[in-house]
C-alpha positions as CSV (number, residue, x, y, z in Angstrom):
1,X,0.0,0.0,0.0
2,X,1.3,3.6,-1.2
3,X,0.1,6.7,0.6
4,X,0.2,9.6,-1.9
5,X,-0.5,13.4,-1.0
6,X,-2.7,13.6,-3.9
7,X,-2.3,17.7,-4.2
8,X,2.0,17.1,-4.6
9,X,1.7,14.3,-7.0
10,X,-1.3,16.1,-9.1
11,X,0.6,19.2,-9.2
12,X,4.2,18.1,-9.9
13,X,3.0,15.0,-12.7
14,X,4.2,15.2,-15.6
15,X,3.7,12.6,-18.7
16,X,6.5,10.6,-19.8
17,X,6.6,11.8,-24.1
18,X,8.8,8.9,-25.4
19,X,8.6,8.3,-29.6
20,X,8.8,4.8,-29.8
21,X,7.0,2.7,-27.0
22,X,6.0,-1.3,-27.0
23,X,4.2,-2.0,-23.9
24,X,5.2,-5.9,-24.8
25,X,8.9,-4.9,-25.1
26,X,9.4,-2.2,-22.4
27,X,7.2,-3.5,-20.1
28,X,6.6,-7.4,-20.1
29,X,10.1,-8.1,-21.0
30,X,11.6,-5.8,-18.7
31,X,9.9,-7.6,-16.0
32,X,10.9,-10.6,-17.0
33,X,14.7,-9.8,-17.5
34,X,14.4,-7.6,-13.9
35,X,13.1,-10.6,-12.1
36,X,12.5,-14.4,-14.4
37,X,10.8,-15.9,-11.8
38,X,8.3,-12.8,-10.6
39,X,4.8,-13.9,-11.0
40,X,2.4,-12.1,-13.7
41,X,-0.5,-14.1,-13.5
42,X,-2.5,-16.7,-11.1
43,X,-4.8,-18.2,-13.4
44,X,-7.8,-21.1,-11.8
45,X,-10.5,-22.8,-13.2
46,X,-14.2,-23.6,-11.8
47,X,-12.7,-27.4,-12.0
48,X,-9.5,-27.4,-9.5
49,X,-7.1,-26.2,-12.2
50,X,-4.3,-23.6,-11.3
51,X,-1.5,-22.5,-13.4
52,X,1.3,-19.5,-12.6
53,X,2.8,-18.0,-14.8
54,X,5.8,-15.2,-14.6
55,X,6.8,-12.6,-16.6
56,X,9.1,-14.5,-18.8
57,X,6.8,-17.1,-19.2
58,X,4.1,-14.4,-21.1
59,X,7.5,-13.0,-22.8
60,X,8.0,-16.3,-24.3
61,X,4.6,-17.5,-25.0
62,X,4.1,-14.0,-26.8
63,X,7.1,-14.6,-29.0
64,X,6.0,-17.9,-29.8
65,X,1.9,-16.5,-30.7
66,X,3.9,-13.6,-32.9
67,X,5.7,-16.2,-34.8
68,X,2.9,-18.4,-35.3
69,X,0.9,-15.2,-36.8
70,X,3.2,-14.0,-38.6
71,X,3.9,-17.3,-40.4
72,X,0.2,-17.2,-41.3
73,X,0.9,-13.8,-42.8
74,X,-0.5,-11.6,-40.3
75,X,1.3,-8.1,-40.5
76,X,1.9,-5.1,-39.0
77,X,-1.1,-3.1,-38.7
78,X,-3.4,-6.1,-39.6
79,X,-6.4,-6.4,-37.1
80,X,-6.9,-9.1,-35.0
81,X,-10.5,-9.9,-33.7
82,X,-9.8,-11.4,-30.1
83,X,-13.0,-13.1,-28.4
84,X,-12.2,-15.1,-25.6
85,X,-13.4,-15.2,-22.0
86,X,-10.7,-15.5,-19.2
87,X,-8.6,-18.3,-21.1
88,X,-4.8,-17.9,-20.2
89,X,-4.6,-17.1,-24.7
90,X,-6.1,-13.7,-23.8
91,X,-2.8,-12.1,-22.0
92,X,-0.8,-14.1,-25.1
93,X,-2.4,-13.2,-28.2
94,X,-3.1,-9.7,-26.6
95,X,0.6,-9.0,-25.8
96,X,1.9,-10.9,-29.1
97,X,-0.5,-8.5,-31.1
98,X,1.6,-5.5,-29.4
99,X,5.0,-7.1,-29.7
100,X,4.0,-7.6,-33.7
101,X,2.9,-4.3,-34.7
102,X,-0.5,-5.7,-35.1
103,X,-3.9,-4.0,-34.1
104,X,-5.8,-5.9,-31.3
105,X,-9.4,-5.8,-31.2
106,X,-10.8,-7.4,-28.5
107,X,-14.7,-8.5,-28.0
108,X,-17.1,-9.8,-25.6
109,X,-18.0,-13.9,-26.1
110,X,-21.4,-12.5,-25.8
111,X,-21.4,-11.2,-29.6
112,X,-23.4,-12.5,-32.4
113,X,-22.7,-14.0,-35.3
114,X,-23.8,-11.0,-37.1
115,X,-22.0,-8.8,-34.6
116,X,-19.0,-10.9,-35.3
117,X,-19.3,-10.4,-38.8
118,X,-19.6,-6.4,-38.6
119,X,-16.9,-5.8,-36.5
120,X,-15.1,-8.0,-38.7
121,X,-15.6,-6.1,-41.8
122,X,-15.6,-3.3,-40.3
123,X,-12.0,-3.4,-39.2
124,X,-11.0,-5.2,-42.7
125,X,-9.5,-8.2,-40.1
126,X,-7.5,-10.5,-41.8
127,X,-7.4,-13.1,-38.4
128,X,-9.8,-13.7,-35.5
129,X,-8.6,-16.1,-32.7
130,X,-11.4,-17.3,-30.1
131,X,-12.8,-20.4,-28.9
132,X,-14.7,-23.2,-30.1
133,X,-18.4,-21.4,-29.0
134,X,-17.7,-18.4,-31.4
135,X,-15.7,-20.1,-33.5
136,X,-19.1,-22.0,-34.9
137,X,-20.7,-18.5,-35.0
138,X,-17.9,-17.5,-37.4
139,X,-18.0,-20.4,-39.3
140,X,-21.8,-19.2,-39.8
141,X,-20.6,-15.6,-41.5
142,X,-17.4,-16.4,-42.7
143,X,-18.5,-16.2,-46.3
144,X,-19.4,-12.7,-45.7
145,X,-16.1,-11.8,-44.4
146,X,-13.9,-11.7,-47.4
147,X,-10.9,-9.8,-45.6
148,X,-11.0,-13.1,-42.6
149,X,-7.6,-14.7,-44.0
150,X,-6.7,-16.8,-40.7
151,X,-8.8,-18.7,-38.2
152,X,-7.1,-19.8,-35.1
153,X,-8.9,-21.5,-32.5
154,X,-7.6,-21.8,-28.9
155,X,-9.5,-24.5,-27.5
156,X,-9.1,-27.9,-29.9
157,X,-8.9,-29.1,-33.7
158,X,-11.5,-27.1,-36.1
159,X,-11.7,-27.7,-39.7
160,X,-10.9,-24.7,-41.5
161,X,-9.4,-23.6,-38.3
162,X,-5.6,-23.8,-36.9
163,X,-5.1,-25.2,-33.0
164,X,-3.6,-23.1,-30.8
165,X,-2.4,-25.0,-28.9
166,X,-0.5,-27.3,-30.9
167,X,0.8,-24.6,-33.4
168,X,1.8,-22.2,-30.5
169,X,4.0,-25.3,-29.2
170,X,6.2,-25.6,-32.4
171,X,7.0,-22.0,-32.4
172,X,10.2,-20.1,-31.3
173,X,10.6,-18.2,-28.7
174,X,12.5,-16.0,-29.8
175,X,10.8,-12.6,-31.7
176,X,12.1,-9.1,-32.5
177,X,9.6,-6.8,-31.1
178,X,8.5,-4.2,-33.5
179,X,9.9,-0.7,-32.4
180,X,6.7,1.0,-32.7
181,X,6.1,4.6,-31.9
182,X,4.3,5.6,-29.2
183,X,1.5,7.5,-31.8
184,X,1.2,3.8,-34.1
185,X,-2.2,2.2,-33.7
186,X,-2.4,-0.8,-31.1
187,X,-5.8,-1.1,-30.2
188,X,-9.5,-1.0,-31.5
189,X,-12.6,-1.2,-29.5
190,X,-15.9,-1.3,-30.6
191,X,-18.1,1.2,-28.1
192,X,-22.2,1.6,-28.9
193,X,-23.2,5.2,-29.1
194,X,-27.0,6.6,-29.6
195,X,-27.2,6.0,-33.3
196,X,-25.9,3.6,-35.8
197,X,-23.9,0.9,-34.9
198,X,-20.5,0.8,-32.6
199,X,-17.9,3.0,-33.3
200,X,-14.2,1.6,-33.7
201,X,-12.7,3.2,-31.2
202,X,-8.6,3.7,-31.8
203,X,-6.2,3.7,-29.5
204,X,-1.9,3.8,-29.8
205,X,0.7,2.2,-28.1
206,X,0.9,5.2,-25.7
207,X,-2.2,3.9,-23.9
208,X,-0.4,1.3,-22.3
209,X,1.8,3.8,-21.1
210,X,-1.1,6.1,-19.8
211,X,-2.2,3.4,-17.6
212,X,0.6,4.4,-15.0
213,X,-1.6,6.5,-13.7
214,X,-4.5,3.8,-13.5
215,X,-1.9,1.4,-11.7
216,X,-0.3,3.5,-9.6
217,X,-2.7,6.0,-8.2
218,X,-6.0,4.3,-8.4
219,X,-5.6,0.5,-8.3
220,X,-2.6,1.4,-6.0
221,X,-0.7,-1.3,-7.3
222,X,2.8,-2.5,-6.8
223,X,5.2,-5.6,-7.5
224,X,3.9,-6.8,-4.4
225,X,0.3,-7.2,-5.2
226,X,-2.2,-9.7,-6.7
227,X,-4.3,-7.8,-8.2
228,X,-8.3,-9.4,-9.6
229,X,-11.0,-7.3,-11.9
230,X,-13.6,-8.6,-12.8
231,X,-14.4,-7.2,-15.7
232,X,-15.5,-9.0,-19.3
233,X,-12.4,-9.2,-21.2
234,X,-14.1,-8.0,-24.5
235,X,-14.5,-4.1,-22.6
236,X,-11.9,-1.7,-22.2
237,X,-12.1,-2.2,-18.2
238,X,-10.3,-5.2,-19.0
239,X,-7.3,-3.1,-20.7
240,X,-7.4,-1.1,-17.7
241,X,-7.5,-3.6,-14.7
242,X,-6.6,-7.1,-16.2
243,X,-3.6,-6.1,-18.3
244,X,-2.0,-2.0,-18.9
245,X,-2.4,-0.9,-15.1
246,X,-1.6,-3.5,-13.1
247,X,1.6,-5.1,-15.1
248,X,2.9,-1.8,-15.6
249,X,3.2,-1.7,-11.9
250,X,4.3,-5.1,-11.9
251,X,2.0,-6.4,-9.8
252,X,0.7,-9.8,-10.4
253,X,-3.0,-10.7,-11.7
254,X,-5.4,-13.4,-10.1
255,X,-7.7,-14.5,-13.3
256,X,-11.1,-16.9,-12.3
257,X,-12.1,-18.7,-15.7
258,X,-16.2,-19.5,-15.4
259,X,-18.8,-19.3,-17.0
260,X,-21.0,-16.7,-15.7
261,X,-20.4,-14.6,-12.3
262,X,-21.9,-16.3,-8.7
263,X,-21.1,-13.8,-6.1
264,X,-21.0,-16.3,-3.3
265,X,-18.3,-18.2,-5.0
266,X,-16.2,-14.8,-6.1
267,X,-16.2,-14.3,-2.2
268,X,-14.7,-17.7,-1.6
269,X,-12.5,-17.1,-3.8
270,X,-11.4,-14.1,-2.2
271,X,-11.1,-15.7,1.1
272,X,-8.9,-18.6,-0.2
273,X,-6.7,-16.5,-2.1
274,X,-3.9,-13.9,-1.5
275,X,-5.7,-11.3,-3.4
276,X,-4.8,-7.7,-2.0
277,X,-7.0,-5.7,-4.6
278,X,-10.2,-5.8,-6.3
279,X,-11.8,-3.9,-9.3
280,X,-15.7,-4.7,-10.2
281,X,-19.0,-2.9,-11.4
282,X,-21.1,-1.3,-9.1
283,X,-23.6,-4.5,-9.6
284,X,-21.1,-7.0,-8.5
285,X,-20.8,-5.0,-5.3
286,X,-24.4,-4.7,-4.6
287,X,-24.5,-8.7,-5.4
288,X,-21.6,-9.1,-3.1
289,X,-23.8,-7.3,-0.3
290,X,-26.5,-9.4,-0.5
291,X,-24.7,-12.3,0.7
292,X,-24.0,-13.2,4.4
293,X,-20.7,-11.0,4.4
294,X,-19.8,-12.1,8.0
295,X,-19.4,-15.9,6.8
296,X,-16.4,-14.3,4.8
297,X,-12.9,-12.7,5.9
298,X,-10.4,-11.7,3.2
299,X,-7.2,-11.5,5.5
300,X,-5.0,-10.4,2.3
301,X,-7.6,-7.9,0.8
302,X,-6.9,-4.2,1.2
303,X,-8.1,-1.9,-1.4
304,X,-11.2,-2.2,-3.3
305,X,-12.7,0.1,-6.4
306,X,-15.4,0.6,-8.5
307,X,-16.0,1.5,-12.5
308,X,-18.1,1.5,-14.9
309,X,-21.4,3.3,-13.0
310,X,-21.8,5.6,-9.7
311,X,-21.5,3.3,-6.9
312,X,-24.9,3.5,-4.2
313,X,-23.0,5.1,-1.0
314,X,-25.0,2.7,1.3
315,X,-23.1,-0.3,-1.0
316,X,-19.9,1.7,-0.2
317,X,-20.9,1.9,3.6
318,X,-22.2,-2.1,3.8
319,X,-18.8,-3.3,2.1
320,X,-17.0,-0.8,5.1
321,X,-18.7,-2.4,7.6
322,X,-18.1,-6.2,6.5
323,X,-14.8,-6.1,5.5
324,X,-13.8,-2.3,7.0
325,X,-12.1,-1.7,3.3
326,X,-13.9,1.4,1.3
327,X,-15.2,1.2,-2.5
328,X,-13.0,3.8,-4.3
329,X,-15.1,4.6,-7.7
330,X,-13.3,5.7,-10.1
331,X,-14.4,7.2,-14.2
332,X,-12.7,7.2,-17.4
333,X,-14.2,5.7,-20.9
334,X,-13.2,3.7,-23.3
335,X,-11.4,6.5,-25.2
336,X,-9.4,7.4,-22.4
337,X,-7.6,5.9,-19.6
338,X,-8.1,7.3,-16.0
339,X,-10.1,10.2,-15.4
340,X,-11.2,11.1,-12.4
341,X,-11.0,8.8,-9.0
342,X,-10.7,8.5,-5.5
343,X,-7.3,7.5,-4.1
344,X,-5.7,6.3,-1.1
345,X,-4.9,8.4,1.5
346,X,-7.3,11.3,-0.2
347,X,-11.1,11.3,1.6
348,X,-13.3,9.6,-0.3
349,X,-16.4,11.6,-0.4
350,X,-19.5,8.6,-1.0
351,X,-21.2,8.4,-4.3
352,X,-18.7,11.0,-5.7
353,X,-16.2,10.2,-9.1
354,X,-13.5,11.7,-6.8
355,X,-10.9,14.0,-8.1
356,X,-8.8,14.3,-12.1
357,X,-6.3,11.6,-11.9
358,X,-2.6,12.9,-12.5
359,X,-2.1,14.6,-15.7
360,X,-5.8,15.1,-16.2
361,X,-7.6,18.5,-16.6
362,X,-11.2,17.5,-15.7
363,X,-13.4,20.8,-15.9
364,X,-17.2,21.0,-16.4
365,X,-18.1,23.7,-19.1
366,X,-20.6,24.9,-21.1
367,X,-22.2,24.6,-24.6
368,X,-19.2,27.2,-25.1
369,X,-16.7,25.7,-23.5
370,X,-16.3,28.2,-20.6
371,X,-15.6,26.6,-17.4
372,X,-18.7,26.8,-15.2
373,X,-18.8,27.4,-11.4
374,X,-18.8,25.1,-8.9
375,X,-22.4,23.5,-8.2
376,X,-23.1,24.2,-11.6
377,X,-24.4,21.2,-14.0
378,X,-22.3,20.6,-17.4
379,X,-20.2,18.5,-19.9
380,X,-17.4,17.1,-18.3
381,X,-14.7,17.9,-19.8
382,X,-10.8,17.6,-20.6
383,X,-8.4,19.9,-21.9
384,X,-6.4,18.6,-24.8
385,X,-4.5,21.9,-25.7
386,X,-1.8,22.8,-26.2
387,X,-1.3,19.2,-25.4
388,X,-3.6,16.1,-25.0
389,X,-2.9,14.5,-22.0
390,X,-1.3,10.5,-23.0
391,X,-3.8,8.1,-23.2
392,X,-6.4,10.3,-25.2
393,X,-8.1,7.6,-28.1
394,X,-7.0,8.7,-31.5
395,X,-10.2,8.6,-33.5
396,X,-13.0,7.0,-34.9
397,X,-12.0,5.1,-37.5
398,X,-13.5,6.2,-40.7
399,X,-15.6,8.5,-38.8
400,X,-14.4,11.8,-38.7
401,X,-17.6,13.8,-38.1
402,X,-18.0,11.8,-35.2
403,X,-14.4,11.8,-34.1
404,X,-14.8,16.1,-34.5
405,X,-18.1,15.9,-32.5
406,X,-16.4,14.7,-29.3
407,X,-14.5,17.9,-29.7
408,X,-15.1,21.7,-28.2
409,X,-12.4,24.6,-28.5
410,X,-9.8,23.4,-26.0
411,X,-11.6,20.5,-25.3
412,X,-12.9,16.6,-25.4
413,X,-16.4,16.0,-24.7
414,X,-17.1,13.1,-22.4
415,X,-20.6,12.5,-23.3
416,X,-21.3,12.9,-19.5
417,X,-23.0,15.5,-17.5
418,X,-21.3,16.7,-13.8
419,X,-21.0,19.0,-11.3
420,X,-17.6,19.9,-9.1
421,X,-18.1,21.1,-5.3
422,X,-16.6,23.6,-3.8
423,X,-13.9,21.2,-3.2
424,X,-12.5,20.0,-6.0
425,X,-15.1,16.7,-5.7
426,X,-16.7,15.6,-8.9
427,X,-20.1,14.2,-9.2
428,X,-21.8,12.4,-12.1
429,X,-25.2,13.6,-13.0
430,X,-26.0,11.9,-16.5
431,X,-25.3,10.8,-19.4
432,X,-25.8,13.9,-22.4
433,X,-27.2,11.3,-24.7
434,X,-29.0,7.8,-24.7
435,X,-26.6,5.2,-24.1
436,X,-27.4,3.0,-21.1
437,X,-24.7,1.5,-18.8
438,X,-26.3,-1.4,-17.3
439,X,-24.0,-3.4,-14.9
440,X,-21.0,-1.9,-16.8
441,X,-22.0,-2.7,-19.7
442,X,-22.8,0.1,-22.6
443,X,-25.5,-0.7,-24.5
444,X,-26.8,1.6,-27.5
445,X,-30.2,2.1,-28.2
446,X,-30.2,2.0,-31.7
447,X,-28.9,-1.4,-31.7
448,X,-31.8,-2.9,-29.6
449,X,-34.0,-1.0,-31.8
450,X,-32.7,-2.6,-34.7
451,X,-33.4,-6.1,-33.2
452,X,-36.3,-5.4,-32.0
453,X,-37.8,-3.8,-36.0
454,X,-36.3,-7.3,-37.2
455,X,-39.4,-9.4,-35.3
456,X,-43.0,-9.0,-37.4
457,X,-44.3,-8.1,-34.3
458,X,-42.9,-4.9,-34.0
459,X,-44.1,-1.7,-36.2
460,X,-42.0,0.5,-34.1
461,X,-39.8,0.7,-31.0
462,X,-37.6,3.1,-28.9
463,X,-35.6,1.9,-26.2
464,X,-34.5,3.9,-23.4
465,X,-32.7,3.3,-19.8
466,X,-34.9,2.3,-16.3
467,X,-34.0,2.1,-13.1
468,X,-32.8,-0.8,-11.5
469,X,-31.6,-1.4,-7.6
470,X,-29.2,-4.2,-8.7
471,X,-27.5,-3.5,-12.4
472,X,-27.9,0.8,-11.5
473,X,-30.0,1.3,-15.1
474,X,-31.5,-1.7,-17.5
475,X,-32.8,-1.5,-21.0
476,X,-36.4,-0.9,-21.4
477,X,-37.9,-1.4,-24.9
478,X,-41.2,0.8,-25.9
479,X,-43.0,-1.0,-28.4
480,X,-45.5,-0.3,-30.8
481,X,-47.0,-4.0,-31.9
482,X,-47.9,-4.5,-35.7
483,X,-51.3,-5.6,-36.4
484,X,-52.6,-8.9,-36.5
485,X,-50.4,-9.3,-33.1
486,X,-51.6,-8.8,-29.2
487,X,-49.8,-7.5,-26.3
488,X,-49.1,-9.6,-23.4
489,X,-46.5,-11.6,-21.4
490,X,-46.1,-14.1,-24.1
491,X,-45.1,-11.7,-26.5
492,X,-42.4,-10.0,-24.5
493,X,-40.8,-13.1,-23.8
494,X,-41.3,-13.9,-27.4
495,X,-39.4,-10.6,-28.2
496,X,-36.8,-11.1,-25.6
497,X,-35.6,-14.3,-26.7
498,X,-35.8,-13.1,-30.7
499,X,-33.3,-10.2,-29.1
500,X,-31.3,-12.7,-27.3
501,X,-30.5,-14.6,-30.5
502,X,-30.1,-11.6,-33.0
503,X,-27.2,-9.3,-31.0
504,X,-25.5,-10.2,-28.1
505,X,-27.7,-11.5,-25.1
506,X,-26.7,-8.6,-22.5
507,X,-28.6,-6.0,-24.8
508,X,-31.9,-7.6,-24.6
509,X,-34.6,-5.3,-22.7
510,X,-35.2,-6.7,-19.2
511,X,-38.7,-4.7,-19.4
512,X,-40.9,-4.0,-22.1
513,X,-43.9,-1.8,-22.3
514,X,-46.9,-1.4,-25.1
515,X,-47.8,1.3,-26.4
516,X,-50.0,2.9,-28.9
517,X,-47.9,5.7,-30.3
518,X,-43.9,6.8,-29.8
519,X,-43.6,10.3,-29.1
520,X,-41.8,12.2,-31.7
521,X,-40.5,15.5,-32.9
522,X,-42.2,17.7,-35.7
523,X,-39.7,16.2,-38.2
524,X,-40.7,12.5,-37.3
525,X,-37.6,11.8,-34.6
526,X,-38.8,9.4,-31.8
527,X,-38.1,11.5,-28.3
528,X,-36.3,9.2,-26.2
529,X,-35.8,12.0,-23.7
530,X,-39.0,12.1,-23.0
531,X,-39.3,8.5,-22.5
532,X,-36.4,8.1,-20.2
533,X,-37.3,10.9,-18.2
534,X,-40.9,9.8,-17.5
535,X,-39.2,6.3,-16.7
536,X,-36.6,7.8,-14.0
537,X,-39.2,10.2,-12.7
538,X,-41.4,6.8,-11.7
539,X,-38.3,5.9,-9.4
């Protein structure tokens, strides 16, 4: 555990600038030639299985991924679709991907076929490497993927498909990282906005880089540590917590493989294990809280944090009671790294983002961007001039009107809506447009929409955000039924399930409501504003 003044260490950060940067070179290998032996990752299974692995054990399985791709023809800024769960190939292809110049894109096993497929095309991948689950869902699209060059499946033999495992094991160890700058592209994440489909979010080899800050001030992590989030591994969180952050501090990472989250046996596994920090959603908290806490002690655990969503202060105050360790929350997005948080050895002020994270300048202005006054609700902010602070996404790709929306005078536009106390305390008020964070996940509208118009049963349909005490917000689906077809129970399970197997299964709206008309502008634009509203106003 570090104690930090946070005022000193805000005022007298400063970024690290370097032109070439490879987070697989400088980082993982440095590690590994500092200390062979020091532990990277603590990997078990629902069925008894454990394996360790150290720093120079993910150096060499790296090398021995980015020969294997590149023998396959895989090149320097290539994409690679990545969807895996928790297996140990995650941390390898992710790192080889770096150490090759390539451009990792990671996704959720939760995707569709047809979600498969666009990001796919989108991106222009020429190799996808997941597991035998999504690899039949590719198999289902492959035809309409005419970029998709290599297949590699991690998990067993595939026709059409190379095993991972058996390829990986013939390969060398030995690589030449790429000496990539700092501003090359690394990584591309797909994130759902309000309209159209996800966005291909860029980000550079700096970003590793800009997780210091993540590590250091907020996860408080150092070589000592076994650090476990919880996060899906297709999200940006798990860039954050389950690779950039932690390893750059070299601490070491505790990874549970299952299918599915049970917060009794997360606890367990807490109890058993040396684990000395933990990173979850606001909803695993509140699902941790639920449980008999006193049938638990954690005698390693000492830090805790939350992402993704404000966390309920009575969660914070009934984890402090049970285990007398306080939920830090901390905000950034996708297109950043760490934001805002609250650190050790600062106050931590309940329900509150905290404070801008080293090398951040968080402000809240106005449709101008003038900086507002304390109390007062607006966009939260960052300044990117003269300088954009490391870390910053790069772009859109392909989508420069959207990349330029994000942007105001001096600053980037979080999307978010916030006030700052008196202070120096920030506090999240909204999100500016629709996009619903439901257990931390982000979910657009437009994309449940678009599943929803698919069924006959649907004329129309606009899909907002509703409360909910466990996931914080849920997806709630106002539908206008086509005729010849009658409202009821059977019919939202009907349309559920169609949701379910059309786009991946977390987007499906957990309520769904009938109704005669959609309210709409003069030009014909459904008001989803004034559909959410009246929801929230219900609470």
């Amino acid at each position: 555990m570090a104690e930090y003044n946070y005022d000193s260490s805000y005022r007298d950060f400063s970024w690290p600038r370097p032109e070439r940067f490879n987070f697989a070179r400088d980082v993982v290998d440095a590690w590994a030639e500092r200390d062979p032996d020091k532990l990277a990752l603590l990997w078990v299974d629902d069925h008894g299985a454990q394996e360790r692995c150290s720093f120079r054990d993910v150096s060499n399985a790296s090398c021995r991924v980015a020969n294997l791709l590149q023998g396959t023809g895989v090149k320097p800024g290539d994409y690679i679709v990545m969807i895996l769960g928790r297996q140990l190939a995650w941390w390898e292809v992710f790192t080889a991907a770096l150490r090759m110049g390539a451009v990792i894109s990671p996704g959720t096993a939760q995707l569709s076929a047809q979600d498969i497929a666009y990001r796919v095309n989108a991106a222009k991948a020429t190799c996808i490497v997941t597991d035998s689950a999504n690899a039949a869902k590719v198999d289902q699209v492959v035809a309409q993927c005419p970029s998709l060059a290599v297949r590699v499946v991690v998990d067993g033999e595939r026709d059409g498909w190379i095993d991972y495992r058996t390829a990986v094991a013939g390969q060398s160890a030995e690589f030449e990282t790429v000496d990539s700058a700092a501003s090359d592209e690394a990584m591309c994440y797909f994130t759902s906005g309000t309209t159209g489909y996800p966005k291909m979010c860029l980000h550079a080899h700096s970003y590793g880089l800009a997780h210091q800050t993540t590590g250091k001030y907020w996860l408080d992590l150092s070589p000592g540590d076994l650090h476990w989030n919880c996060s899906d591994t297709g999200w940006a969180k798990a860039a954050w917590s389950s690779y950039f952050g932690p390893w750059y501090q070299g601490a070491a990472l505790f990874v549970h493989h299952t299918q599915g989250f049970n917060a009794r046996r997360t606890l367990e596994l807490l109890a058993q294990y040396p684990v000395t920090t933990f990173c979850g959603a606001p909803t695993i908290y509140r699902m941790f809280v639920q449980q008999d806490l006193s049938q638990f002690t954690f005698p390693a655990l000492r830090h805790c944090v939350g992402a993704g969503e404000p966390l309920n202060p009575e969660i914070i105050e009934t984890w402090r009671r049970a285990t007398g360790i306080t939920i830090r929350d901390g905000y950034g997005q996708t297109e950043t790294v760490l934001l805002c948080g609250n650190y050790q050895g600062m106050e931590t002020r309940y329900g509150s983002m905290g404070k801008p994270a080293p090398g951040i300048e968080l402000q809240v202005v106005d449709e101008l961007g003038h900086i507002v006054a304390p109390g007062v609700e607006g966009d939260l902010a960052v300044r990117v001039r003269p300088e954009p602070p490391q870390g910053l996404f790069l772009g859109y790709k392909g989508e420069a009107d959207k990349t330029a929306e994000s942007f105001r005078g001096d600053w980037y536009i979080t999307g978010d809506r916030a006030r700052v106390d008196d202070d120096g305390y920030y506090w999240f008020v909204s999100r500016a447009d629709d996009v619903i964070l439901s257990a931390g996940y982000r979910i657009g509208p437009f994309e449940v929409e678009s599943a929803l118009i698919e069924h006959p049963a649907v004329a129309e349909s606009a899909v907002v955000s509703s409360p909910d005490e466990q996931r914080g917000e849920v997806v709630k689906a106002f539908v206008v039924v086509a005729p010849g077809f009658q409202p009821g129970e059977a019919l939202v399970k009907t349309l559920q399930d169609h949701v379910k197997s059309v786009t991946a299964p977390y987007k499906y709206p957990r309520k769904i409501e009938f109704v005669e008309e959609l309210p709409k502008t003069v030009s014909g634009k459904i008001r989803r504003v004034e559909l959410r509203d009246r929801e929230w106003q219900q609470q």
